[in-house]
Backbone as CSV, one residue per row, in Angstrom:
resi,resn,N_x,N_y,N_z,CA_x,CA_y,CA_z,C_x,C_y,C_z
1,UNK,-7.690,197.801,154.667,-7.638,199.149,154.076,-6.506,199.923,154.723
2,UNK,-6.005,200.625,153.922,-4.834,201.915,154.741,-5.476,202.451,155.695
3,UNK,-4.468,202.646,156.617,-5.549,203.437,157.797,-4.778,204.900,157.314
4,UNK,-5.826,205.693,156.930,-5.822,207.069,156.982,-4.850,207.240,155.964
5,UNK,-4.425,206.878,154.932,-3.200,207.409,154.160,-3.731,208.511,152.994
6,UNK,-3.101,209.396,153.536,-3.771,210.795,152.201,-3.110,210.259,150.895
7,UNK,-4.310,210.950,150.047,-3.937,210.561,148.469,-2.699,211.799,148.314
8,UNK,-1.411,210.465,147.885,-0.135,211.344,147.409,-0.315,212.088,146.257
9,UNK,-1.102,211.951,145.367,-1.072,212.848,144.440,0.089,212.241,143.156
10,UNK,0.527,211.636,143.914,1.883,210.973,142.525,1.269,209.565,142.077
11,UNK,0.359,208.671,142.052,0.001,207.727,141.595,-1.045,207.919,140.653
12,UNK,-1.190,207.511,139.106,-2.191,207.456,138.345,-2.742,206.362,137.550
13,UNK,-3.426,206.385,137.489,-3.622,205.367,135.768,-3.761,206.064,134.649
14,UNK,-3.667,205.585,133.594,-3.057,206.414,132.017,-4.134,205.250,131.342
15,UNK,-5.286,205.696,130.996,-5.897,205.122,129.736,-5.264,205.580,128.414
16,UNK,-4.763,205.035,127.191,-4.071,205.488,126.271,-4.803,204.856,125.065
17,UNK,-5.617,205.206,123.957,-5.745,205.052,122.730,-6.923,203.754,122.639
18,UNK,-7.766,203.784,124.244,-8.664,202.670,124.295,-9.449,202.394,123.333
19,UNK,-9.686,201.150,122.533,-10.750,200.785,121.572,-11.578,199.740,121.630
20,UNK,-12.593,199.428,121.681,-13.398,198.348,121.945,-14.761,197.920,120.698
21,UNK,-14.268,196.918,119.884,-15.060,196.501,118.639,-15.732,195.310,118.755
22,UNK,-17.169,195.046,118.520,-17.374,193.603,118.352,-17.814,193.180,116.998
23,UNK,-17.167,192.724,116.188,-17.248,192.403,115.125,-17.301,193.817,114.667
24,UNK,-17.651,194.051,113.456,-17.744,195.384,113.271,-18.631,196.824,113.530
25,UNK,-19.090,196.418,115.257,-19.604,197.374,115.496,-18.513,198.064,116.789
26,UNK,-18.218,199.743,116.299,-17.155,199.980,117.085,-18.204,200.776,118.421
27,UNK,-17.835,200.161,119.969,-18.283,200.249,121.364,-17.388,201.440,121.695
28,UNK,-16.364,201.482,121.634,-15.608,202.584,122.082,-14.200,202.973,121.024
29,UNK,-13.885,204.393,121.209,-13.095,204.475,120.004,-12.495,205.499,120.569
30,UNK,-10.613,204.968,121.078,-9.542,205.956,120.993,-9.941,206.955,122.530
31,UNK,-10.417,205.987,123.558,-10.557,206.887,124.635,-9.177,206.694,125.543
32,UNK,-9.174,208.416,125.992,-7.627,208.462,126.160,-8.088,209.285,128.315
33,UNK,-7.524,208.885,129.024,-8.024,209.236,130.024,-6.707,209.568,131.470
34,UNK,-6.743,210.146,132.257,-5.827,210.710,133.159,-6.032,210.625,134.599
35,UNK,-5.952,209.375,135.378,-6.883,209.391,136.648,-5.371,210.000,137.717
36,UNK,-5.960,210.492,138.544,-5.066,210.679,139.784,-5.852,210.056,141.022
37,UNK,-4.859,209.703,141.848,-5.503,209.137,143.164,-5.752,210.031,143.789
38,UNK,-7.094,210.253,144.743,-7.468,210.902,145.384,-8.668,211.402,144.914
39,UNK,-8.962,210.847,143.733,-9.908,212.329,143.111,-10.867,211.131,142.368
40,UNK,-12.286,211.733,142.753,-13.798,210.863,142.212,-13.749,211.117,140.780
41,UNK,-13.477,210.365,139.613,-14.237,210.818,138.636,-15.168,210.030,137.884
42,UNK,-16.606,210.619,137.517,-17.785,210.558,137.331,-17.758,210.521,135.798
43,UNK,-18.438,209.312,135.095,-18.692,208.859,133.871,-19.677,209.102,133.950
44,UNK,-19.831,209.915,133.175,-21.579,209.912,132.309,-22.263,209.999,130.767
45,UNK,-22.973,209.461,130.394,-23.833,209.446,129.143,-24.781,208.885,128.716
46,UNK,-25.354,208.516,128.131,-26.636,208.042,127.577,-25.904,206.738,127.209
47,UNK,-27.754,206.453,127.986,-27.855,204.636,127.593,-26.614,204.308,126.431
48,UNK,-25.869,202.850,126.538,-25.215,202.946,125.188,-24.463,203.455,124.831
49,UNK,-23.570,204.188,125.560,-22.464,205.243,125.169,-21.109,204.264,125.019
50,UNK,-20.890,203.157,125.839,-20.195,202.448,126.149,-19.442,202.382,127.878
51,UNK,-20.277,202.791,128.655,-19.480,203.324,129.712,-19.210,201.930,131.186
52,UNK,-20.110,200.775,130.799,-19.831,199.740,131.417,-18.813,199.124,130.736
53,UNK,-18.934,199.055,129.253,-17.937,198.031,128.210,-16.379,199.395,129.059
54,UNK,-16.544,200.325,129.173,-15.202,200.958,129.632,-14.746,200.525,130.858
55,UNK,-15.744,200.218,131.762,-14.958,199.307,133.174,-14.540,198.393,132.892
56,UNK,-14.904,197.089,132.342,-15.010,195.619,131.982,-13.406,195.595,131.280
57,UNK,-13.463,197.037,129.836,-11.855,197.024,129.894,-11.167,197.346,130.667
58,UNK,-11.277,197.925,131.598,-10.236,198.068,132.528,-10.038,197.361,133.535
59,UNK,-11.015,196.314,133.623,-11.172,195.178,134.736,-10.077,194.051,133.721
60,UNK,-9.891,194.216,132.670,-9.621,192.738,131.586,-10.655,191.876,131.243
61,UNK,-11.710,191.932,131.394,-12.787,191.673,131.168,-13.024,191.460,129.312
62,UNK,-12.676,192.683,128.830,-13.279,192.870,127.214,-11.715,193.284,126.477
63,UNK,-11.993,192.319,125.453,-10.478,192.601,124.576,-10.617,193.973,124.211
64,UNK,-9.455,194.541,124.135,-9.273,196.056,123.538,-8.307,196.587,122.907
65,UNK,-7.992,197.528,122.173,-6.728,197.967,121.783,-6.312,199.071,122.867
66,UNK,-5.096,199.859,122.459,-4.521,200.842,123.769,-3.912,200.132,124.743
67,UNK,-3.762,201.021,126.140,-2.727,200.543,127.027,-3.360,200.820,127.953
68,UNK,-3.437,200.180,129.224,-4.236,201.004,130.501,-3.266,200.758,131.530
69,UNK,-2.549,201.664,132.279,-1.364,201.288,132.592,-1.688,202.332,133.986
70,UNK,-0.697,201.742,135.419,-0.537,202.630,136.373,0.812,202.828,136.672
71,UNK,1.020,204.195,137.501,2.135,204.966,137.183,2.488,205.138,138.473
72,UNK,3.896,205.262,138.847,3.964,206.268,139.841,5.149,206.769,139.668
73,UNK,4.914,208.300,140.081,5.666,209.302,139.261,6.705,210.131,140.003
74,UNK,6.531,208.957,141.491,8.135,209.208,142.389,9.476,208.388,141.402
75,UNK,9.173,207.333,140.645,10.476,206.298,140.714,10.210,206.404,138.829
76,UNK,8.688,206.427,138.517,8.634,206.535,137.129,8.236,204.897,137.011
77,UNK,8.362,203.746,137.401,7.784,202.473,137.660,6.179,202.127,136.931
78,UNK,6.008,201.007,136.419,4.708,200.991,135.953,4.679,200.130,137.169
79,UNK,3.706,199.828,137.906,3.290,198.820,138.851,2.036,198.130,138.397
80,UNK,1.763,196.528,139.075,0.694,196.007,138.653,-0.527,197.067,139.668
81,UNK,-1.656,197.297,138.720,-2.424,197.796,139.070,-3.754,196.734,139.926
82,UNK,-3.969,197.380,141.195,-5.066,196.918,142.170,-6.456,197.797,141.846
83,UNK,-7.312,196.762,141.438,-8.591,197.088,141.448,-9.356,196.314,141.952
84,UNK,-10.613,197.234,142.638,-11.459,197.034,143.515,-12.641,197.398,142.313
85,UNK,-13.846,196.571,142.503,-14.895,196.409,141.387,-16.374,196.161,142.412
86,UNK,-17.129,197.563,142.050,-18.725,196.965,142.128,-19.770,197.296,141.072
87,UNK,-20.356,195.848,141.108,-21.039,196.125,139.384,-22.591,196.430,139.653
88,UNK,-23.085,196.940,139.054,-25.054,197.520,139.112,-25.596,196.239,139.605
89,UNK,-25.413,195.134,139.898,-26.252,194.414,140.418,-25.705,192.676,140.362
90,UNK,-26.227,192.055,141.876,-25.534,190.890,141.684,-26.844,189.873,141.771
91,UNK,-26.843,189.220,141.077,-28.455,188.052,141.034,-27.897,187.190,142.534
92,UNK,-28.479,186.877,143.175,-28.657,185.945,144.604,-29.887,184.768,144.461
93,UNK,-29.709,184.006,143.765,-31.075,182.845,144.261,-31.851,183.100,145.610
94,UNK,-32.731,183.388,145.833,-33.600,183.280,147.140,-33.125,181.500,147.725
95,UNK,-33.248,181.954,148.751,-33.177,180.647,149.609,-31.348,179.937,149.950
96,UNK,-30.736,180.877,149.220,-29.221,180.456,149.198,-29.112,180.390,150.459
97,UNK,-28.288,179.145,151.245,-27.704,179.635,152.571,-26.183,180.226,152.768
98,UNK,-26.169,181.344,152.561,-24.606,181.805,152.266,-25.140,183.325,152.874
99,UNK,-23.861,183.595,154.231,-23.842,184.607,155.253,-23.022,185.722,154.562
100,UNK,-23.428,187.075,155.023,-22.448,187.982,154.472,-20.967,187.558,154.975
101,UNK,-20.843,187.615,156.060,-19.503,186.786,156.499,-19.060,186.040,155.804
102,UNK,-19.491,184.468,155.396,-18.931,183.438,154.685,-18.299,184.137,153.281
103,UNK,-19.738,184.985,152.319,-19.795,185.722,151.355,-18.295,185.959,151.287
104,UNK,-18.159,187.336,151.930,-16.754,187.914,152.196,-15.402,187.224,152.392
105,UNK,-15.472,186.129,153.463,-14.688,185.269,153.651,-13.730,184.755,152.736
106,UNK,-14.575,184.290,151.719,-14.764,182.873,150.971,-13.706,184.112,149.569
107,UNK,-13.929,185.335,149.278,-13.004,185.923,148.523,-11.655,186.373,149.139
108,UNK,-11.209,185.605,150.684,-10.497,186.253,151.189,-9.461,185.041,151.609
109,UNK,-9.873,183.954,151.154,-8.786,182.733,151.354,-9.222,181.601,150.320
110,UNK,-8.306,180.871,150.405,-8.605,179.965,148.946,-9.022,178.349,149.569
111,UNK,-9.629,178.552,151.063,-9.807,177.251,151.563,-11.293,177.553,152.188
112,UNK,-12.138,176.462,152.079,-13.412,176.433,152.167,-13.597,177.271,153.618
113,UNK,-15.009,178.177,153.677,-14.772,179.118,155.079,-14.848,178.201,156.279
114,UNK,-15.323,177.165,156.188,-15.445,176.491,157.715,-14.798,175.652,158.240
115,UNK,-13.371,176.056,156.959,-12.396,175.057,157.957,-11.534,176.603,157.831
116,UNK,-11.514,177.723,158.237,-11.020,178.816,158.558,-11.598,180.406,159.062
117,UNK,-12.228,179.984,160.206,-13.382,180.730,160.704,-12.135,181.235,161.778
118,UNK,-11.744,182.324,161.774,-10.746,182.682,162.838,-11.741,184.551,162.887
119,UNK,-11.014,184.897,164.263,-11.190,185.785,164.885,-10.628,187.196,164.388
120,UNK,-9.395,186.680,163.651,-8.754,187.735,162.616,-9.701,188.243,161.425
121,UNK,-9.930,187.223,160.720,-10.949,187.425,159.382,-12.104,188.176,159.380
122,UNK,-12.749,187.791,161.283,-14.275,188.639,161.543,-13.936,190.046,161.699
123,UNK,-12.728,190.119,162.057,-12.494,191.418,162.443,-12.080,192.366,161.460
124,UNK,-11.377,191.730,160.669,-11.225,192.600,159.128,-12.222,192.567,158.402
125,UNK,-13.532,192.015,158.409,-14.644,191.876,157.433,-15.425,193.101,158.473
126,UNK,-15.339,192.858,159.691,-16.089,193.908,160.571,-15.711,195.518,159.807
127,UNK,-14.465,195.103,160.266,-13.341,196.841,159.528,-13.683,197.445,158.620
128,UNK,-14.443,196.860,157.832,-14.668,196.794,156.394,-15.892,197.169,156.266
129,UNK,-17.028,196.838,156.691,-18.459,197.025,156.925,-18.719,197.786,157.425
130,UNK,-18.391,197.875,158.751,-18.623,199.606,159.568,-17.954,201.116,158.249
131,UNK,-17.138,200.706,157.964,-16.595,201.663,157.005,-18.213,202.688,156.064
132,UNK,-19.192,201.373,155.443,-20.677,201.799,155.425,-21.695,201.435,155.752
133,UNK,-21.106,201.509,157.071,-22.350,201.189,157.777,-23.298,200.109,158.022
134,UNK,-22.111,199.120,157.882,-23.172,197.837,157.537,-22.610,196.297,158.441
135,UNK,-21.819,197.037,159.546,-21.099,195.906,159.625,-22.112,195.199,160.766
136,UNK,-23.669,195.754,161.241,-24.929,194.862,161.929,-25.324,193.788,160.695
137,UNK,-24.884,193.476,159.528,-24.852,192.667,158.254,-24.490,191.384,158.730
138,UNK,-23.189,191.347,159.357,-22.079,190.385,158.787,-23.111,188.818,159.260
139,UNK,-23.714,189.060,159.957,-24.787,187.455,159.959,-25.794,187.133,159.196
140,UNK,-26.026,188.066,158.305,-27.394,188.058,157.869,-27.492,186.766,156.256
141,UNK,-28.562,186.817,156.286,-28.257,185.733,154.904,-27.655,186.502,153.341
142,UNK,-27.024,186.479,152.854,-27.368,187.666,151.370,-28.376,187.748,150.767
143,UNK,-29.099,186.362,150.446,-30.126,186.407,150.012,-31.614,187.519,150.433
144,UNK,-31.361,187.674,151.752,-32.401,188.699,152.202,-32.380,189.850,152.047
145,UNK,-31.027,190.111,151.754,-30.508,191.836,151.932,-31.394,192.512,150.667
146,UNK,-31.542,193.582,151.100,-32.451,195.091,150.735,-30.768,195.257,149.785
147,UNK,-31.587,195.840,148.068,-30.510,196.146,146.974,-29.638,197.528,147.949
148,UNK,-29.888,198.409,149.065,-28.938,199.158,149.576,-28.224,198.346,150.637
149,UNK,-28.673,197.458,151.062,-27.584,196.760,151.984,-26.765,195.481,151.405
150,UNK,-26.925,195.341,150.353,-26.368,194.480,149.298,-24.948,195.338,148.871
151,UNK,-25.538,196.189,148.020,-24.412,197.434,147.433,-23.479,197.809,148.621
152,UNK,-23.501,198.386,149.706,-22.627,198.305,150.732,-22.049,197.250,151.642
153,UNK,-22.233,195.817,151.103,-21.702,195.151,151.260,-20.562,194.932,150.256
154,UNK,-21.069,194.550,149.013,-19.352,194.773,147.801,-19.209,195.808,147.842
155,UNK,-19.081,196.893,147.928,-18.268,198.381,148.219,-17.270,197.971,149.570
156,UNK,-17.795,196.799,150.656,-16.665,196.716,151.841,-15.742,195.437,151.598
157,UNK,-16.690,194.422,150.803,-15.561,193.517,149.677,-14.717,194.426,148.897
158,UNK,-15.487,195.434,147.854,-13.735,195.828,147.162,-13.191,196.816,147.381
159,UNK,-13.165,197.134,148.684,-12.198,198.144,149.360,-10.925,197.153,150.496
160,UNK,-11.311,195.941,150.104,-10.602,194.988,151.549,-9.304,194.825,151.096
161,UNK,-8.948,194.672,149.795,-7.641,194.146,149.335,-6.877,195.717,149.143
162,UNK,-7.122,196.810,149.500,-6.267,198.086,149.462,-6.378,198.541,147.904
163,UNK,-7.221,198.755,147.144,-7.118,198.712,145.561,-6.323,200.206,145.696
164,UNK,-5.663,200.561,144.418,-5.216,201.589,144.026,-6.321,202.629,142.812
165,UNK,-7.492,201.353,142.642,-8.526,201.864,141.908,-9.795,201.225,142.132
166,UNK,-10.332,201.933,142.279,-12.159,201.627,142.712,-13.356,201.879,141.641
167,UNK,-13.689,200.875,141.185,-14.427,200.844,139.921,-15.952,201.012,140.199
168,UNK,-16.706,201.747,139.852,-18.454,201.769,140.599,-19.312,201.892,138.985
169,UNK,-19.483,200.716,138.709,-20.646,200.940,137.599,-21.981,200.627,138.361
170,UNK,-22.659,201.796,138.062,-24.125,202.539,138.634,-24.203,201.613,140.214
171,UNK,-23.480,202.439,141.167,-23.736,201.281,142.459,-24.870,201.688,143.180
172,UNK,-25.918,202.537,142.763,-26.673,203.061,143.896,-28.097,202.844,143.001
173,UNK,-27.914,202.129,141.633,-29.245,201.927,141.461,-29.930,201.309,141.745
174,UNK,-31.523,201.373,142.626,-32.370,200.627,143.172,-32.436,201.560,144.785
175,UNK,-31.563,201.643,144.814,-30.993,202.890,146.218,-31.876,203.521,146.606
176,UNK,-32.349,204.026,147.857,-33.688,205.201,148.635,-32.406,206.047,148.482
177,UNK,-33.309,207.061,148.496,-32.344,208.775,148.691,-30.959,208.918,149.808
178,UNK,-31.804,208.182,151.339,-30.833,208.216,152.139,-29.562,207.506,152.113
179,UNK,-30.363,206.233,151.065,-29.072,205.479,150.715,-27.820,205.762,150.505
180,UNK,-28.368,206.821,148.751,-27.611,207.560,147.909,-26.257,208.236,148.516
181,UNK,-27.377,209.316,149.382,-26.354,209.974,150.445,-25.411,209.797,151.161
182,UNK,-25.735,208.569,152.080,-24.608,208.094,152.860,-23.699,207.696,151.733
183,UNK,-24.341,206.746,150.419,-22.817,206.369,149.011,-22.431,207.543,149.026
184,UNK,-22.800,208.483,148.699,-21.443,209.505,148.003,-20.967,210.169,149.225
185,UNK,-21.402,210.421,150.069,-20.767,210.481,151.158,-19.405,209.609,151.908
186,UNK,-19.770,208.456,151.746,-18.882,207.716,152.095,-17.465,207.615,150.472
187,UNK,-18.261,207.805,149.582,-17.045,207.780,148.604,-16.649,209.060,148.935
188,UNK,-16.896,209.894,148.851,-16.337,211.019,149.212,-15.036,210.976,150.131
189,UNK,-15.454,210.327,151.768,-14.713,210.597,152.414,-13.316,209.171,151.713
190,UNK,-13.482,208.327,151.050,-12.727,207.398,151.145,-11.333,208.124,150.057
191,UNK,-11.897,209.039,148.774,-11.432,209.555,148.015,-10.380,210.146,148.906
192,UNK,-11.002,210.903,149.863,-10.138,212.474,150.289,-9.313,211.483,151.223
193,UNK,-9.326,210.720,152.170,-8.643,209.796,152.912,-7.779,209.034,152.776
194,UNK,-7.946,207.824,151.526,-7.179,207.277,151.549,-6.206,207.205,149.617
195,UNK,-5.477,206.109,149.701,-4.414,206.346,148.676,-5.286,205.922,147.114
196,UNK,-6.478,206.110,146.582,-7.037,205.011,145.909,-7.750,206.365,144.508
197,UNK,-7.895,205.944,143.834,-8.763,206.845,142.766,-9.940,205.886,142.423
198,UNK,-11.232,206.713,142.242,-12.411,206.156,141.605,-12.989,206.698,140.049
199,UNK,-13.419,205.703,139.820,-14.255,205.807,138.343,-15.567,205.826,139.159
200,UNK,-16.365,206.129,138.849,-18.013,206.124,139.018,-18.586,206.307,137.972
201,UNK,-19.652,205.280,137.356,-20.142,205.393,136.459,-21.706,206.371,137.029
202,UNK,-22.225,206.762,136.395,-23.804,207.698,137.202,-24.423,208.137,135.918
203,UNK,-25.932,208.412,136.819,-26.870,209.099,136.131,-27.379,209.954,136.651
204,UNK,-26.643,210.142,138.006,-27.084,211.132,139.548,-26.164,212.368,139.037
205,UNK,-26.734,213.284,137.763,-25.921,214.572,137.964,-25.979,215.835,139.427
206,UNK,-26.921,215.247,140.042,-27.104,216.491,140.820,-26.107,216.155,142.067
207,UNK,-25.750,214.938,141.557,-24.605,214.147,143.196,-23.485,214.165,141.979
208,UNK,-23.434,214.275,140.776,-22.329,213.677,140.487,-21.703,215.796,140.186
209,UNK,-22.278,216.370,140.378,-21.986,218.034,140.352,-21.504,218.027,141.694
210,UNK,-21.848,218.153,143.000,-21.777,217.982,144.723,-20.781,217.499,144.369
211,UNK,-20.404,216.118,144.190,-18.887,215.034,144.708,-17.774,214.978,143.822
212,UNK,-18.217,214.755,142.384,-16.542,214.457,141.280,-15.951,215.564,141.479
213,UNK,-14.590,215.359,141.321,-13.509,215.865,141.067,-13.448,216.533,139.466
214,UNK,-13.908,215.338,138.393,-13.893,215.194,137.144,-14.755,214.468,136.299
215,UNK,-15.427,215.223,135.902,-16.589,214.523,134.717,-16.195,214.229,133.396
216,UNK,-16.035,213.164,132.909,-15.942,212.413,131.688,-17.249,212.342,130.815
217,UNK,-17.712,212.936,130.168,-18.602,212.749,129.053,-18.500,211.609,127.668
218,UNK,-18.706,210.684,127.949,-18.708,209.294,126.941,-20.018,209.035,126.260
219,UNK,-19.814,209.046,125.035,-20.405,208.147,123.936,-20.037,207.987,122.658
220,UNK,-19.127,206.530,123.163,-18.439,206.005,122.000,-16.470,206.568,122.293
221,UNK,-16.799,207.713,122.331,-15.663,208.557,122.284,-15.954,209.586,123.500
222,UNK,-14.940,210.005,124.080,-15.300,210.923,124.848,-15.265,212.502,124.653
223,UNK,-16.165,212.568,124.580,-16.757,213.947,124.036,-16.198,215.403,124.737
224,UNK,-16.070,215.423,126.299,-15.274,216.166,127.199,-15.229,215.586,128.431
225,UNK,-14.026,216.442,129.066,-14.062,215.892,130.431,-13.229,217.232,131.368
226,UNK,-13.176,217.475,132.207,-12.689,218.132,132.974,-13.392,218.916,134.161
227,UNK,-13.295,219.388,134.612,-14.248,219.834,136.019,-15.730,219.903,135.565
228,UNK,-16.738,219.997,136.690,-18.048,219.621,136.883,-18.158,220.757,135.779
229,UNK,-17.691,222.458,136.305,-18.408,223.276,135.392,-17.541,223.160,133.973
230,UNK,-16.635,222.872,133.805,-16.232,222.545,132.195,-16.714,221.872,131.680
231,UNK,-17.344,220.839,132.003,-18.208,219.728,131.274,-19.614,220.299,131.346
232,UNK,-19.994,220.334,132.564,-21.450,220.710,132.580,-21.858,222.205,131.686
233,UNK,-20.972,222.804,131.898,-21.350,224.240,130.470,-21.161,224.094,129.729
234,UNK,-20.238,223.221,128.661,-19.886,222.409,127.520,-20.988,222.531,126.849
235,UNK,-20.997,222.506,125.179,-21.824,222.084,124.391,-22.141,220.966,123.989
236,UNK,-21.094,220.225,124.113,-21.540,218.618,124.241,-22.358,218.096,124.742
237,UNK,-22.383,219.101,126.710,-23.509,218.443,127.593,-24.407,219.297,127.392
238,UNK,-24.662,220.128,126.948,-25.962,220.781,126.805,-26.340,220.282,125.406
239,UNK,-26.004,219.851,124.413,-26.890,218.819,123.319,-27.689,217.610,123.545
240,UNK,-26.316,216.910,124.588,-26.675,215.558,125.064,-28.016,215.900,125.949
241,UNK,-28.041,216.195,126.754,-28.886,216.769,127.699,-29.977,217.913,127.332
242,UNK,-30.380,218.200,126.165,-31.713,218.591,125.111,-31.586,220.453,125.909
243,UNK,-30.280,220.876,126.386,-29.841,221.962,126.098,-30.619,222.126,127.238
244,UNK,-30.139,221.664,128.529,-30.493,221.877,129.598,-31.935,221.672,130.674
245,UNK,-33.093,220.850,129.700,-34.143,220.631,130.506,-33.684,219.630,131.452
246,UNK,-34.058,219.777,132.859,-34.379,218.947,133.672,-32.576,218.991,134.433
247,UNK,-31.683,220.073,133.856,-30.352,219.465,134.519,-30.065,220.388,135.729
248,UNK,-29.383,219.723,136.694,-29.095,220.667,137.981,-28.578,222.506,137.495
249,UNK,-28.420,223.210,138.314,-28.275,224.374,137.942,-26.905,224.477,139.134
250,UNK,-26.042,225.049,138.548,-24.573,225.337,139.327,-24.433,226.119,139.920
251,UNK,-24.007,225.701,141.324,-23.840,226.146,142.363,-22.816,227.609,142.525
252,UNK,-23.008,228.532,143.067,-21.826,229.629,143.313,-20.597,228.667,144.152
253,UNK,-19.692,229.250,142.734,-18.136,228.395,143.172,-18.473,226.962,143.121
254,UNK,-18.846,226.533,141.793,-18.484,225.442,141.818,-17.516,225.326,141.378
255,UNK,-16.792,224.074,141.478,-15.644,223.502,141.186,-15.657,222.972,139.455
């Protein structure tokens, strides 16, 4: 990871004219989007909106129309874009013998881990883990890990390769409260710290009001997006959301 590099503010990604069809049912249609590094922004909508099929395109994952392109707007350069990916949940067979260490390892060289067990590798997988808190992990089996010490383990996998983008579809579901906290906490600080922009997909409005930068409202199309209170006072989100039962109430000076 960069040590300490503030988000320049000149690097983006440019979603442009995104479309996503399967056979003729249209998943997403003409979503057009503006990320800057440095800054959390928070996807939200109802079941079905399309908002995983929107990572998956941007992973290359799902054919699409449009352009998803990164920028930087010192030289004007498109550069290949680095992404870092954690998805709502990874299946583990019980009984696997495979160490968070090896785990990690094993995405970090292209030669089997035990003929490359060096002192360098523990120490960058360490680097990586302490980051949330997890680096008392690195021996443990995966198979045993608790769904919050799982999730902060790929959050310290895809922060290892330096991404320029950090992808989070629903990473905290299954999560205890304290869990939660330390996640957006720790995204928080990684946002304001280092050179990288996040997508977060959520259903946590009362964390996703506290932490984004920018709320995206998706289904199908994106309906609005721009600061917590531009979206969240929106009529869009007060339809979607049955005109306010059950939704956080905004803070003096929110953002």
């Amino acid at each position: 990871m960069r040590k300490m590099i503030k988000p320049c503010g000149l690097h983006c990604i440019r979603v442009k004219h995104l479309g996503v069809s399967l056979g003729q049912q249209v998943i997403l249609e003409d979503v057009n989007l503006h990320i800057h590094c440095g800054s959390l922004n928070a996807v939200i909508g109802p079941n079905g909106a399309g908002k995983s099929t929107l990572i998956r395109a941007i992973l290359g994952e799902m054919p699409h129309t449009g352009v998803i392109e990164f920028k930087d707007r010192e030289n004007g350069k498109i550069q290949k874009l680095k992404v870092g990916y954690v998805p709502q949940s990874l299946n583990i067979e019980k009984q696997t013998p495979v160490s968070v260490y090896d785990m990690i390892a094993s995405y970090q060289c292209n030669v089997p881990v035990f003929l490359r067990k060096s002192r360098k590798m523990k120490e960058k997988i360490l680097e990586h883990l302490k980051i949330f808190e997890a680096d008392y992990l690195l021996g443990q089996q995966v198979c045993n890990l608790s769904g919050g010490e799982l999730q902060r383990v790929l959050l310290s996998m895809a922060i290892m390769d330096s991404p320029n983008l950090l992808l989070l579809d629903e990473p905290v579901s299954g999560i205890d409260h304290n869990g939660m906290e330390l996640f957006y906490q720790t995204i928080y600080h990684l946002k304001e710290h280092y050179d990288l922009a996040v997508i977060l997909i959520s259903h946590d409005l009362d964390y996703v009001q506290q932490y984004a930068d920018k709320v995206i409202l998706l289904d199908k199309a994106v309906l609005k997006q721009g600061s917590v209170k531009e979206v969240f006072q929106s009529k869009e989100f007060l339809e979607m959301f049955q005109m306010g039962a059950g939704l956080p109430k905004m803070r003096k000076g929110e953002k």
